[in-house]
N, CA, C and O atoms as a GROMACS GRO file, in nm:
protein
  612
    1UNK      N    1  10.658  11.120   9.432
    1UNK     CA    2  10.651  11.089   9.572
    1UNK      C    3  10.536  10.990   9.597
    1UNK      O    4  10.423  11.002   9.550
    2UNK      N    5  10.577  10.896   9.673
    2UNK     CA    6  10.470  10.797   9.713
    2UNK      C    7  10.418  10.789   9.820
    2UNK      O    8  10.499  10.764   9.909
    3UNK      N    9  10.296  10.802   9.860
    3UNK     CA   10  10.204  10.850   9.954
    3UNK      C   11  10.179  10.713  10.006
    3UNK      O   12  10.225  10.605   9.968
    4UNK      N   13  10.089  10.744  10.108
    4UNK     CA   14  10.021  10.572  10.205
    4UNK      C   15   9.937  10.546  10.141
    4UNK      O   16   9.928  10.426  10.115
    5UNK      N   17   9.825  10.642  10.078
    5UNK     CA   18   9.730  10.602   9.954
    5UNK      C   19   9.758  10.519   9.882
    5UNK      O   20   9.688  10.418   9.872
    6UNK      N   21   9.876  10.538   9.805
    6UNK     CA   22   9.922  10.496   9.686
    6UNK      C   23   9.995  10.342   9.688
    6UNK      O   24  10.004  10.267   9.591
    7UNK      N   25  10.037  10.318   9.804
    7UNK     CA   26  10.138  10.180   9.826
    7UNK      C   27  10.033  10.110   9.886
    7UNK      O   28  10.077  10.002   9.927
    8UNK      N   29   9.909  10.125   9.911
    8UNK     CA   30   9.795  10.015   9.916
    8UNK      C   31   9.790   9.979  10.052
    8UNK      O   32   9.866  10.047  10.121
    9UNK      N   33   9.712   9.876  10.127
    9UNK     CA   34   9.696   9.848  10.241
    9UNK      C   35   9.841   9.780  10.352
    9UNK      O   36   9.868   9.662  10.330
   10UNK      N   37   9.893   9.824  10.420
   10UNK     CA   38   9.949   9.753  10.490
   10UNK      C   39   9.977   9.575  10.560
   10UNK      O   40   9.872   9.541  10.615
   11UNK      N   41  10.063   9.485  10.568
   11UNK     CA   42  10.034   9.369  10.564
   11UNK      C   43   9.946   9.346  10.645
   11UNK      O   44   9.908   9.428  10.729
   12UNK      N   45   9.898   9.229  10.633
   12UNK     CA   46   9.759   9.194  10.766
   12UNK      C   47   9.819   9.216  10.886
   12UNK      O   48   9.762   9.307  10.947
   13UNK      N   49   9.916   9.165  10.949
   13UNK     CA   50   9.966   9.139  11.029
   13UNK      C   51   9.993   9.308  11.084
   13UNK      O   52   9.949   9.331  11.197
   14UNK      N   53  10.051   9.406  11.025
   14UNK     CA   54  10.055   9.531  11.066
   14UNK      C   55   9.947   9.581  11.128
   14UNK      O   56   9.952   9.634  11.239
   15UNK      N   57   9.787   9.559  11.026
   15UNK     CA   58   9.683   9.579  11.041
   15UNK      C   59   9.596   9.553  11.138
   15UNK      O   60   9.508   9.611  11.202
   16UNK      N   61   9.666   9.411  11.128
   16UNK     CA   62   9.587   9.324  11.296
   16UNK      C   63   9.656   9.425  11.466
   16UNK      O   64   9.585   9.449  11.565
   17UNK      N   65   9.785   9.460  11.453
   17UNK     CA   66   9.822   9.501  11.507
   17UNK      C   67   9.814   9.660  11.550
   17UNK      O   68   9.823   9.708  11.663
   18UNK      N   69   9.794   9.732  11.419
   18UNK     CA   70   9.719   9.845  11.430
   18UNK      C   71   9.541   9.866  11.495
   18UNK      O   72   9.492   9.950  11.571
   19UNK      N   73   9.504   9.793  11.451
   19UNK     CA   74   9.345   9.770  11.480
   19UNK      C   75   9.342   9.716  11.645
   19UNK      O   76   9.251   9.762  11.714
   20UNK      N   77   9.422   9.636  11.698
   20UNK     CA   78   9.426   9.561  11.778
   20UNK      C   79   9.464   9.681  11.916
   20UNK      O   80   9.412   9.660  12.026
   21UNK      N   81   9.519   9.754  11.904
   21UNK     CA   82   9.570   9.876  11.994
   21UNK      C   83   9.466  10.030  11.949
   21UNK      O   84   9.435  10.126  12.020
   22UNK      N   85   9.445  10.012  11.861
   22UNK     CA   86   9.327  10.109  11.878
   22UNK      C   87   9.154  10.034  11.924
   22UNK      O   88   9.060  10.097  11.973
   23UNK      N   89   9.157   9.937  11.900
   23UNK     CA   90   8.990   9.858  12.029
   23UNK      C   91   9.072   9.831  12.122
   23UNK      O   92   9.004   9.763  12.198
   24UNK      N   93   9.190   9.841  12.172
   24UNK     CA   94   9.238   9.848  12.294
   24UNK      C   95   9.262   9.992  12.346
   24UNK      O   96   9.276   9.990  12.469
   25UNK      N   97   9.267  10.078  12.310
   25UNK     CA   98   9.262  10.198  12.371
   25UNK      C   99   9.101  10.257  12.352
   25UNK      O  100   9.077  10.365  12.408
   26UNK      N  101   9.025  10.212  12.301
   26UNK     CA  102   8.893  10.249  12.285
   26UNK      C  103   8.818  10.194  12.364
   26UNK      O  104   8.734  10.274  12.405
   27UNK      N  105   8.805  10.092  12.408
   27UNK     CA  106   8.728  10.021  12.504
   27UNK      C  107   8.745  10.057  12.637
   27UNK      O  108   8.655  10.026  12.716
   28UNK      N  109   8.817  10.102  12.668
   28UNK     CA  110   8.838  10.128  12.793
   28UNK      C  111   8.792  10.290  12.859
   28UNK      O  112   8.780  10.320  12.978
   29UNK      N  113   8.773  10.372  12.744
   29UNK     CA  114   8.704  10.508  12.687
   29UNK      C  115   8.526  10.477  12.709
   29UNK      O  116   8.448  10.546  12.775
   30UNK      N  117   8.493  10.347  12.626
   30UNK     CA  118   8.384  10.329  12.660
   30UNK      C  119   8.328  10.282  12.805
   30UNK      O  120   8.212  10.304  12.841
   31UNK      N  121   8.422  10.214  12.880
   31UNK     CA  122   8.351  10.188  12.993
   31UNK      C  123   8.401  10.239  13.121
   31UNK      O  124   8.359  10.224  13.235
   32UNK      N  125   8.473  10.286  13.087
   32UNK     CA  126   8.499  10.381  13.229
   32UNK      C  127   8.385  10.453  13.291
   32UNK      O  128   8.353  10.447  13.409
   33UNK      N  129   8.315  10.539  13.176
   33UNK     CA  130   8.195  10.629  13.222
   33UNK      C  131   8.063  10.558  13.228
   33UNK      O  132   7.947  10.599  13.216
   34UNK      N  133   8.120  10.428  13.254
   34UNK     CA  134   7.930  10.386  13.260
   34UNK      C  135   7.899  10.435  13.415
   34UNK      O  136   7.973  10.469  13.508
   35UNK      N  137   7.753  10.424  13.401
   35UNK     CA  138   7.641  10.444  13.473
   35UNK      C  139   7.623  10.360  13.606
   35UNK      O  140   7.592  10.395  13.720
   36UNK      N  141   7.659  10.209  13.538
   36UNK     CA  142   7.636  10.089  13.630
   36UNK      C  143   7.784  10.008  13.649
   36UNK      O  144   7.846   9.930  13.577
   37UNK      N  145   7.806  10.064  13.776
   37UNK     CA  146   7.967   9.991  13.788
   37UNK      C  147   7.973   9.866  13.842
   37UNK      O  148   8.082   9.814  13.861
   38UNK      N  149   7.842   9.797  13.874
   38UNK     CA  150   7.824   9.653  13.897
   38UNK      C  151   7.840   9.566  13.767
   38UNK      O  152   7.903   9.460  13.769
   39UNK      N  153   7.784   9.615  13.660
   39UNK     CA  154   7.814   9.554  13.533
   39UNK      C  155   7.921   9.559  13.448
   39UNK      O  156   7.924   9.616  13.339
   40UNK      N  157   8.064   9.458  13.538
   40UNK     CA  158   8.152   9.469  13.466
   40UNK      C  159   8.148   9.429  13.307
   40UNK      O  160   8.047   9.401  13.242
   41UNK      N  161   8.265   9.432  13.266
   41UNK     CA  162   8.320   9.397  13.109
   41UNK      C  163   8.258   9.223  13.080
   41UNK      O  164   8.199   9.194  12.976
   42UNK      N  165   8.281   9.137  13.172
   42UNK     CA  166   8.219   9.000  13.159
   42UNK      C  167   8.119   8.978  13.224
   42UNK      O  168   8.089   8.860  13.205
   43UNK      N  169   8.022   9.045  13.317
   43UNK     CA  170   7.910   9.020  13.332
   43UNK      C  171   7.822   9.069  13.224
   43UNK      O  172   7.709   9.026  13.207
   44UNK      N  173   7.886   9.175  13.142
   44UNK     CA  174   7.799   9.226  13.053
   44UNK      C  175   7.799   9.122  12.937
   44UNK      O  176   7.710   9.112  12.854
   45UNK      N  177   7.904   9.054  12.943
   45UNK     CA  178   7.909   8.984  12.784
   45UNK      C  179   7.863   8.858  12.853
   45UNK      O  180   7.882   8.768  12.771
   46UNK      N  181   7.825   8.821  12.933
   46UNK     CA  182   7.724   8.671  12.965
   46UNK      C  183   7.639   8.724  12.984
   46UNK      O  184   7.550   8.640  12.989
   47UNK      N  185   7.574   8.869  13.010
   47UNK     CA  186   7.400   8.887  12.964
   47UNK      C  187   7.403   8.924  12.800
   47UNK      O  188   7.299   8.918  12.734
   48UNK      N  189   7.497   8.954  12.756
   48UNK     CA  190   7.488   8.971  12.590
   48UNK      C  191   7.477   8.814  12.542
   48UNK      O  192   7.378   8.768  12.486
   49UNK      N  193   7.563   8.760  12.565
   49UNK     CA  194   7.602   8.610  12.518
   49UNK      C  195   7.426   8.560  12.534
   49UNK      O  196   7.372   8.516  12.433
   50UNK      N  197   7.348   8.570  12.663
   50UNK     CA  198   7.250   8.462  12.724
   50UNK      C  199   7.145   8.586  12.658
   50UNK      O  200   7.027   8.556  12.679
   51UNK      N  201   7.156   8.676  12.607
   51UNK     CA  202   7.046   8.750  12.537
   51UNK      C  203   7.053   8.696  12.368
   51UNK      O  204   6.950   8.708  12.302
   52UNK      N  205   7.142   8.653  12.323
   52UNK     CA  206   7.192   8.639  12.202
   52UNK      C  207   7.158   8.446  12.159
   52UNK      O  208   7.152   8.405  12.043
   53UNK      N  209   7.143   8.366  12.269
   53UNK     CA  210   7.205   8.260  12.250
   53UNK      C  211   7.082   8.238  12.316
   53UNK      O  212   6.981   8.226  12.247
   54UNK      N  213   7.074   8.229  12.470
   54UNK     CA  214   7.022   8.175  12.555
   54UNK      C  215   6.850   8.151  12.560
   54UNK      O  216   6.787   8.241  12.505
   55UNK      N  217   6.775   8.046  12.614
   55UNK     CA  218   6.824   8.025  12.755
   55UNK      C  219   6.932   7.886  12.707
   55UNK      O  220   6.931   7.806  12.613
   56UNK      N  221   7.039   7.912  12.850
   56UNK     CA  222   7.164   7.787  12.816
   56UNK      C  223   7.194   7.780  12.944
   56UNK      O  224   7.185   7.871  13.025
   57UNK      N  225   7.239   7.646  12.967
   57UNK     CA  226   7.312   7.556  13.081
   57UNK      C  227   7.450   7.671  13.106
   57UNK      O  228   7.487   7.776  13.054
   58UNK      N  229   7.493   7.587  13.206
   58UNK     CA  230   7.589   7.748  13.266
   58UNK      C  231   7.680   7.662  13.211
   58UNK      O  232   7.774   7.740  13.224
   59UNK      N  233   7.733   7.561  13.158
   59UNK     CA  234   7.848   7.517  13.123
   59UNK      C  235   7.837   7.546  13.009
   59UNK      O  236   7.946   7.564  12.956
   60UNK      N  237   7.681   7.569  12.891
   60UNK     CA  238   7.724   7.578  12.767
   60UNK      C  239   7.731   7.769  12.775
   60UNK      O  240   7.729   7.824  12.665
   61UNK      N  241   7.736   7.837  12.864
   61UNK     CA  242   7.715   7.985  12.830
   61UNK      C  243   7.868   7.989  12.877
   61UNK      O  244   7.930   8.072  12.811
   62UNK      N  245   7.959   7.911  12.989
   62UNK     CA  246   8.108   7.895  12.964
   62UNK      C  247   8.161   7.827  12.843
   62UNK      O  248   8.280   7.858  12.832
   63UNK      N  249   8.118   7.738  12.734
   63UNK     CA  250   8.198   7.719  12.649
   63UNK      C  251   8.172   7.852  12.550
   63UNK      O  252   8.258   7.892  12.472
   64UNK      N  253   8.053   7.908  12.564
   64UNK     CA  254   8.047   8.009  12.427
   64UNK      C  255   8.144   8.105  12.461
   64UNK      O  256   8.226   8.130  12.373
   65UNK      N  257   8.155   8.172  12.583
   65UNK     CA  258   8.222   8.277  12.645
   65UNK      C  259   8.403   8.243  12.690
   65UNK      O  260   8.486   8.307  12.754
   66UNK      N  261   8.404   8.116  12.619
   66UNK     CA  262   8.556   8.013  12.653
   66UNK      C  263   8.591   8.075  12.767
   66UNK      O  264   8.683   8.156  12.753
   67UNK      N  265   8.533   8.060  12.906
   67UNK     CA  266   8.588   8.108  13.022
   67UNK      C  267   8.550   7.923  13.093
   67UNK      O  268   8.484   7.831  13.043
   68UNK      N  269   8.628   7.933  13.229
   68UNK     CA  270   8.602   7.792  13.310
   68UNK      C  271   8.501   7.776  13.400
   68UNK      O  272   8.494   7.857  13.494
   69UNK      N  273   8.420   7.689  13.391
   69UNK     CA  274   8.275   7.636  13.422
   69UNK      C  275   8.269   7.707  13.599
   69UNK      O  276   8.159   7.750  13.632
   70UNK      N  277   8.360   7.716  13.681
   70UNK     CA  278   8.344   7.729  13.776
   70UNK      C  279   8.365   7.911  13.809
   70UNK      O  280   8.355   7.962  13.921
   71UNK      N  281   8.388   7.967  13.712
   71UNK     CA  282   8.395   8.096  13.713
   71UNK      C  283   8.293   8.161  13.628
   71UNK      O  284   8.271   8.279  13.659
   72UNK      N  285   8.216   8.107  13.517
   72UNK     CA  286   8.056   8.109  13.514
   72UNK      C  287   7.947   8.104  13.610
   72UNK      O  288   7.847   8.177  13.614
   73UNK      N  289   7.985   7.995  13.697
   73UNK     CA  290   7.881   7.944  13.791
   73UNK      C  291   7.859   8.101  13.865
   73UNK      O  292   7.762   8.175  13.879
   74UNK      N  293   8.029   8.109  13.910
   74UNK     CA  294   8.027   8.240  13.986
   74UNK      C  295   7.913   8.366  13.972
   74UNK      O  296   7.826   8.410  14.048
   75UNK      N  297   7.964   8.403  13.822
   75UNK     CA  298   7.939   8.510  13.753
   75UNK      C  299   7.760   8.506  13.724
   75UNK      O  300   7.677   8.593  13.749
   76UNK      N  301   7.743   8.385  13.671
   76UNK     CA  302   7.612   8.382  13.720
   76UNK      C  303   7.521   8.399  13.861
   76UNK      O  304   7.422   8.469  13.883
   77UNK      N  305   7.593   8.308  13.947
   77UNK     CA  306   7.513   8.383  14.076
   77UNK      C  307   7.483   8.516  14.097
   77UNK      O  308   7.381   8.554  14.154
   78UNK      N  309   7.589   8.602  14.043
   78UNK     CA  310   7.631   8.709  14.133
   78UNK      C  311   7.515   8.821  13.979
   78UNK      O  312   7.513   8.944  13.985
   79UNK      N  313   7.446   8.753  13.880
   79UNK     CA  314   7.388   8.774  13.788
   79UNK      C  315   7.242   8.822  13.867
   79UNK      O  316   7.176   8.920  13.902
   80UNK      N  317   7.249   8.652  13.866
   80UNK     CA  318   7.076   8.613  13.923
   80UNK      C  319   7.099   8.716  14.098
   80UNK      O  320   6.994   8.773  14.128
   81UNK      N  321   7.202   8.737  14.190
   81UNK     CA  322   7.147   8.835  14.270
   81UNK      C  323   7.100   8.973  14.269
   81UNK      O  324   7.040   9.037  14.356
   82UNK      N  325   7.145   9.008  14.137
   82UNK     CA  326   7.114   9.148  14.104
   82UNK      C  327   7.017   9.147  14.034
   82UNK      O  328   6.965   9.254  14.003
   83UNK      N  329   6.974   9.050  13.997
   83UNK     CA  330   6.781   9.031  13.926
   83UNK      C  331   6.780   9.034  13.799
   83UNK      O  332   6.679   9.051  13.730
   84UNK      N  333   6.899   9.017  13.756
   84UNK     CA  334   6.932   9.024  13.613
   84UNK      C  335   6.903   8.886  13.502
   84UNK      O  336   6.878   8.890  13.381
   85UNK      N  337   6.910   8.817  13.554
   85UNK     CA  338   6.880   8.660  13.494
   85UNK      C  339   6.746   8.589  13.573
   85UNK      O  340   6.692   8.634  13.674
   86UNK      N  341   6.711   8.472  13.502
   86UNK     CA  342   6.593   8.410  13.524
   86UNK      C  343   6.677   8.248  13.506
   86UNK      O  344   6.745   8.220  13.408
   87UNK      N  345   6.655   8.161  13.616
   87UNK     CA  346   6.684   8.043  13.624
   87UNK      C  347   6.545   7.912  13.638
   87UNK      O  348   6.460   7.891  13.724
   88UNK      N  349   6.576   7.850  13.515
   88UNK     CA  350   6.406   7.762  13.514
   88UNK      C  351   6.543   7.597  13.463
   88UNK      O  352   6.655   7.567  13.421
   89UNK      N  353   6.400   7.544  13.517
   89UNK     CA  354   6.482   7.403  13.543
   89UNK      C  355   6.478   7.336  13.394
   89UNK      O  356   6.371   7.353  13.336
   90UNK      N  357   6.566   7.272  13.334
   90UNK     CA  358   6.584   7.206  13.199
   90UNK      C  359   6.492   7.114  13.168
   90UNK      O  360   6.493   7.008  13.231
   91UNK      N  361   6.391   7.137  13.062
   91UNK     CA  362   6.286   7.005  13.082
   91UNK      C  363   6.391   6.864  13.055
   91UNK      O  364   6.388   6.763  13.124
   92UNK      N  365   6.490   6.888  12.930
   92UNK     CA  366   6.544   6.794  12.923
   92UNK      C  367   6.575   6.701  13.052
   92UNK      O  368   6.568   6.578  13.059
   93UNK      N  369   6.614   6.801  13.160
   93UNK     CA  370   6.677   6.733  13.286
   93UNK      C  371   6.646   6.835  13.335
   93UNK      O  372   6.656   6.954  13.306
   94UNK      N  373   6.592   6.756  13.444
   94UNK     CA  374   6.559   6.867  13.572
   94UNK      C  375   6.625   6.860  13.677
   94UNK      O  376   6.583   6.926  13.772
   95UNK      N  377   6.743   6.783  13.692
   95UNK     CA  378   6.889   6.860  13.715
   95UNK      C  379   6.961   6.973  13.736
   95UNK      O  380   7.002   7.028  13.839
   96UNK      N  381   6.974   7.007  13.584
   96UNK     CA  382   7.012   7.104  13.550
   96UNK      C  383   6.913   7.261  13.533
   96UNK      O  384   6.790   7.269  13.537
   97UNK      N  385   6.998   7.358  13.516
   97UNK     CA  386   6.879   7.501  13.519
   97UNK      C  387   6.926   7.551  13.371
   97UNK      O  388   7.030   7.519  13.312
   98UNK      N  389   6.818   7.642  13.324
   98UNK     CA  390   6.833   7.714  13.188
   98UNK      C  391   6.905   7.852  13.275
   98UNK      O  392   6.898   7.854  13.398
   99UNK      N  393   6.945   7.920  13.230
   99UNK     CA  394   6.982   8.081  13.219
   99UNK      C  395   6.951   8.128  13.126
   99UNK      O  396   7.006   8.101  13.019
  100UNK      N  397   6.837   8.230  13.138
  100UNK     CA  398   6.736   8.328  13.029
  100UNK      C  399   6.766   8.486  13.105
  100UNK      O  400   6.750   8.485  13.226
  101UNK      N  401   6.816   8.642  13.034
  101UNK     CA  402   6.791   8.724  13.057
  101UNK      C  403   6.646   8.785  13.060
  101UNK      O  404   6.568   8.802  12.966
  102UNK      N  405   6.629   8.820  13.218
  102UNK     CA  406   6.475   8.839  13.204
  102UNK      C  407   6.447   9.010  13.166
  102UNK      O  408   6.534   9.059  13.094
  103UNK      N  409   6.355   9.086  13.202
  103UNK     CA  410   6.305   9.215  13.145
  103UNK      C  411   6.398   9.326  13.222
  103UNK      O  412   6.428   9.428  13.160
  104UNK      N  413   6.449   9.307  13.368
  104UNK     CA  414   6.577   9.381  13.412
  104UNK      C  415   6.664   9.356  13.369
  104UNK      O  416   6.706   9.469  13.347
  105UNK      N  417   6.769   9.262  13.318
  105UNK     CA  418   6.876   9.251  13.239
  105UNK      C  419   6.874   9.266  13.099
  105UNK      O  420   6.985   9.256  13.046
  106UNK      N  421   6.772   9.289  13.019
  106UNK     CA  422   6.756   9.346  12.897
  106UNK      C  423   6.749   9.482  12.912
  106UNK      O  424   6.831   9.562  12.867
  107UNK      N  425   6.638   9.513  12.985
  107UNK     CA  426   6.657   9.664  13.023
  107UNK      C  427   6.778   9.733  13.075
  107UNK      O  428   6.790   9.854  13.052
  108UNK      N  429   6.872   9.668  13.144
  108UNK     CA  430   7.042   9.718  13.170
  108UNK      C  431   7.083   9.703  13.056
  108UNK      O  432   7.141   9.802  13.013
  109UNK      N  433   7.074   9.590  12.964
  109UNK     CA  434   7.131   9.612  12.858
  109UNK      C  435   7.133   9.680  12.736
  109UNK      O  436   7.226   9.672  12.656
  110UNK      N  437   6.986   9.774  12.712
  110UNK     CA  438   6.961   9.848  12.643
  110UNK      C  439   7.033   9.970  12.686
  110UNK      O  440   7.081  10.034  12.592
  111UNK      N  441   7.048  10.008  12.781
  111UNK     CA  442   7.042  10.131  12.866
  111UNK      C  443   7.213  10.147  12.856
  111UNK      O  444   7.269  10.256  12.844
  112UNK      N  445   7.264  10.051  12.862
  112UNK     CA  446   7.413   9.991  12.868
  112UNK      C  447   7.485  10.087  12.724
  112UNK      O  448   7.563  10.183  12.721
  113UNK      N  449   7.398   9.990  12.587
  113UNK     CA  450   7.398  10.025  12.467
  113UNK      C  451   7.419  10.152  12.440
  113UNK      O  452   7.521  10.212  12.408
  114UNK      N  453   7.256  10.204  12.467
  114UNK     CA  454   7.240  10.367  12.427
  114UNK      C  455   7.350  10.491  12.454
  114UNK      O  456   7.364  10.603  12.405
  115UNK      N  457   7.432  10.403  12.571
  115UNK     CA  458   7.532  10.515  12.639
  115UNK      C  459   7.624  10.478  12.567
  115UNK      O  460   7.654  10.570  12.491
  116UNK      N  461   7.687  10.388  12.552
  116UNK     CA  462   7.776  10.299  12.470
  116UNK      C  463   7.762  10.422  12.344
  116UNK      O  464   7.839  10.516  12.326
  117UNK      N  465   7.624  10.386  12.256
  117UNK     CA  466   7.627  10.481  12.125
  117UNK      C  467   7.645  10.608  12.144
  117UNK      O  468   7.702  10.682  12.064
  118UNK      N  469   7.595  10.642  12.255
  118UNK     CA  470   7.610  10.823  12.267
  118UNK      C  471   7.761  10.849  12.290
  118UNK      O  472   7.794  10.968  12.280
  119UNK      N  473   7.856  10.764  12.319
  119UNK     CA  474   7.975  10.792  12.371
  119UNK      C  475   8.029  10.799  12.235
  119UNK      O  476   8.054  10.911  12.191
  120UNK      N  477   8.046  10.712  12.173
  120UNK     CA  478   8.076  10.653  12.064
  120UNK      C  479   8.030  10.791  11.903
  120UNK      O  480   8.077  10.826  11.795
  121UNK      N  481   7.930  10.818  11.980
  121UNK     CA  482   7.872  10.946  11.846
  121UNK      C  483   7.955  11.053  11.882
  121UNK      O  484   8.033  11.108  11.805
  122UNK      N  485   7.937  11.085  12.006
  122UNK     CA  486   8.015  11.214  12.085
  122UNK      C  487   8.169  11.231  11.996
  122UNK      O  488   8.198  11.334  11.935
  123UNK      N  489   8.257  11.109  12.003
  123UNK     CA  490   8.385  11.112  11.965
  123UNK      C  491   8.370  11.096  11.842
  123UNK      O  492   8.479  11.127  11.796
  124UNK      N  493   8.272  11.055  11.720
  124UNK     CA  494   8.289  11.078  11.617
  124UNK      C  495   8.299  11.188  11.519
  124UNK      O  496   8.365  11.223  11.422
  125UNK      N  497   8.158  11.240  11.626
  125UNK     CA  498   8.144  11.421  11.584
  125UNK      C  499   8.258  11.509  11.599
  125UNK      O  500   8.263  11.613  11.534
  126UNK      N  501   8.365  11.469  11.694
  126UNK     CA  502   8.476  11.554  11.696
  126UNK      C  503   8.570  11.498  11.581
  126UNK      O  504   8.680  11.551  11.571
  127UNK      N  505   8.537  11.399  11.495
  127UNK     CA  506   8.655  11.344  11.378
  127UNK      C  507   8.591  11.459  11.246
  127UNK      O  508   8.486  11.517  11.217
  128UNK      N  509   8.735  11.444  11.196
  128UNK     CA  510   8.702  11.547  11.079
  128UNK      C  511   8.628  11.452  10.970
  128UNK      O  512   8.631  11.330  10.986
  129UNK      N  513   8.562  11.510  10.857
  129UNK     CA  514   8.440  11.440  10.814
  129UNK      C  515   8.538  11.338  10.703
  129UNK      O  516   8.478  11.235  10.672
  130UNK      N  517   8.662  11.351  10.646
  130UNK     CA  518   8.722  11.280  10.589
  130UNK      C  519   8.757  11.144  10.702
  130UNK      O  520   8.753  11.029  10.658
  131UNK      N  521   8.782  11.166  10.815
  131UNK     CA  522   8.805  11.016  10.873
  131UNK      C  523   8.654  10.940  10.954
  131UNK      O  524   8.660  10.824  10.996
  132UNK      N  525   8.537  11.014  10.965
  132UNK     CA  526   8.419  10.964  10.948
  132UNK      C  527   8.380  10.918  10.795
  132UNK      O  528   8.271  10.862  10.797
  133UNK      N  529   8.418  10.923  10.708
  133UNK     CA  530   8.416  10.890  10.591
  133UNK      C  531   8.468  10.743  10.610
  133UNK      O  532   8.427  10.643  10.550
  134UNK      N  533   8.559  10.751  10.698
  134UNK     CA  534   8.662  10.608  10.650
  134UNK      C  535   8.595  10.538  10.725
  134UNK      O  536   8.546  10.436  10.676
  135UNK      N  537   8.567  10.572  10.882
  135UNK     CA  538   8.499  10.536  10.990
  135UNK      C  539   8.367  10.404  10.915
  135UNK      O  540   8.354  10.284  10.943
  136UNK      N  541   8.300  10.478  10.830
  136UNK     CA  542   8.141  10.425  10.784
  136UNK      C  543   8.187  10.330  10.668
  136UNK      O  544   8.128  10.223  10.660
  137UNK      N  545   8.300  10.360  10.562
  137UNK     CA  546   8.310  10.279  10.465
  137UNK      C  547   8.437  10.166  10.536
  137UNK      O  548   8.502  10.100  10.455
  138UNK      N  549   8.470  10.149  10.697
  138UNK     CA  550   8.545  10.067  10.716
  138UNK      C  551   8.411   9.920  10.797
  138UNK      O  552   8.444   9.812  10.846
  139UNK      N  553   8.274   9.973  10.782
  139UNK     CA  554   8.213   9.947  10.922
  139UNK      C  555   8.197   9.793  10.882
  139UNK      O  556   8.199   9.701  10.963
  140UNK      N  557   8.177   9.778  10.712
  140UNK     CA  558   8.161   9.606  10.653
  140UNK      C  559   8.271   9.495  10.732
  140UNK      O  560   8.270   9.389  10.795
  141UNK      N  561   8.347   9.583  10.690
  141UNK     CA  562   8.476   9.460  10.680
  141UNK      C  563   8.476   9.469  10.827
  141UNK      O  564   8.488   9.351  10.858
  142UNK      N  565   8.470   9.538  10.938
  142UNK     CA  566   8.476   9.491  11.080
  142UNK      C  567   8.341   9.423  11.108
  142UNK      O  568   8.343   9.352  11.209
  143UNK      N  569   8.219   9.429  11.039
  143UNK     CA  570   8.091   9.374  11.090
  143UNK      C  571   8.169   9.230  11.015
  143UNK      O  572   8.132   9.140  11.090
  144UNK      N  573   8.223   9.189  10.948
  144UNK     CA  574   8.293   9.080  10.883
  144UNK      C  575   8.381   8.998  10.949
  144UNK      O  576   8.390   8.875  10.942
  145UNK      N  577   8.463   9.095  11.029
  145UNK     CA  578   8.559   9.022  11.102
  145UNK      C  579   8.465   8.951  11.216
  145UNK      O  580   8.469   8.830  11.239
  146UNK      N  581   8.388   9.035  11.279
  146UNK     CA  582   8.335   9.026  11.377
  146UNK      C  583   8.243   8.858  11.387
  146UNK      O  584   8.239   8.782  11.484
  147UNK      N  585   8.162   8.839  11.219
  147UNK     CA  586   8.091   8.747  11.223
  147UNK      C  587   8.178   8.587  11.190
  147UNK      O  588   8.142   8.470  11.197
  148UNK      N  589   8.305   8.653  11.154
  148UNK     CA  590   8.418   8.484  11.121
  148UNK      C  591   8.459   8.493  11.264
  148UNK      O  592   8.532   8.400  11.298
  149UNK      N  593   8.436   8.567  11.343
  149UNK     CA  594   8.487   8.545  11.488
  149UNK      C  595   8.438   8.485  11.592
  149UNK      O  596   8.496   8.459  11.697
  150UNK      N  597   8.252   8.446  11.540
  150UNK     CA  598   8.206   8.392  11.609
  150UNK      C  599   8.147   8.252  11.566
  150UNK      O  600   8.065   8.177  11.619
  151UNK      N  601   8.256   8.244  11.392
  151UNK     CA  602   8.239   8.102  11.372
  151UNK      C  603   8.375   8.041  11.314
  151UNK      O  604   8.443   8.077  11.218
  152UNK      N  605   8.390   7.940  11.402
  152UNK     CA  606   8.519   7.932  11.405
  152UNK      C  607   8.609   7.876  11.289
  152UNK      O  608   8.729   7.900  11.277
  153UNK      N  609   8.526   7.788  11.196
  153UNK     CA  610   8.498   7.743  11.106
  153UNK      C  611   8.609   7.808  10.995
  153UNK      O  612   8.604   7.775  10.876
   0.00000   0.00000   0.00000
């Protein structure tokens, strides 16, 4: 008898598709119960993006985030009203403004995290220790996917 063990990994394409519906049913687990319901799903990832990257022009924090320049602009305002960002003028051009996360939007974003992990531990502790097994020896190859994903190359 031949087991799923035994006939080896499934095609990519299955895989992509398997993986692809389970961070789609998981993500949505994670943020339902947040804390801060002002910090949606994309305001959080343009203070991740401008914590990661920044300080950056609002058109280059829309090409990293491939969203359209005029729905950045937005998202930023509505950033900098909640005290979350810091806007300083470009020496290059003083024109233009930098976007830097200042010590309140790092601090949401730590705080963001920690719940994020506690959620995330909570549901692991209920997996039996054979699929936390798989969980930890799967964590490379997604920290892998994750880093060809952010070069496009």
């Amino acid at each position: 008898m031949t087991t799923a063990a035994d006939s080896g990994p499934p095609p990519p394409a299955e895989l992509a598709e398997q993986l692809r519906t389970a961070i789609q049913h998981l993500l949505p687990v994670l943020r339902d119960r947040s804390t801060q319901r002002d910090l949606t799903p994309s305001r959080r990832a343009a203070l991740a993006t401008l914590t990661a990257h920044g300080p950056l022009r609002i058109s280059d924090l829309a090409t990293r985030m491939g969203i359209a320049l005029s729905t950045t602009s937005r998202m930023v305002d509505v950033l900098d009203e909640h005290g979350w960002i810091d806007r300083n003028p470009d020496p290059r051009d003083q024109r233009a403004s930098l976007i830097a996360v200042n010590d309140a939007g790092r601090l949401l974003l730590d705080t963001m995290r920690r719940e994020t992990t506690s959620r995330l531990t909570e549901l692991i502790t209920r997996l039996p220790a054979a699929q936390q097994r798989s969980l930890h020896a799967a964590v490379p190859a997604l920290e892998a996917l994750s880093e060809r994903s952010e070069d496009p190359s």
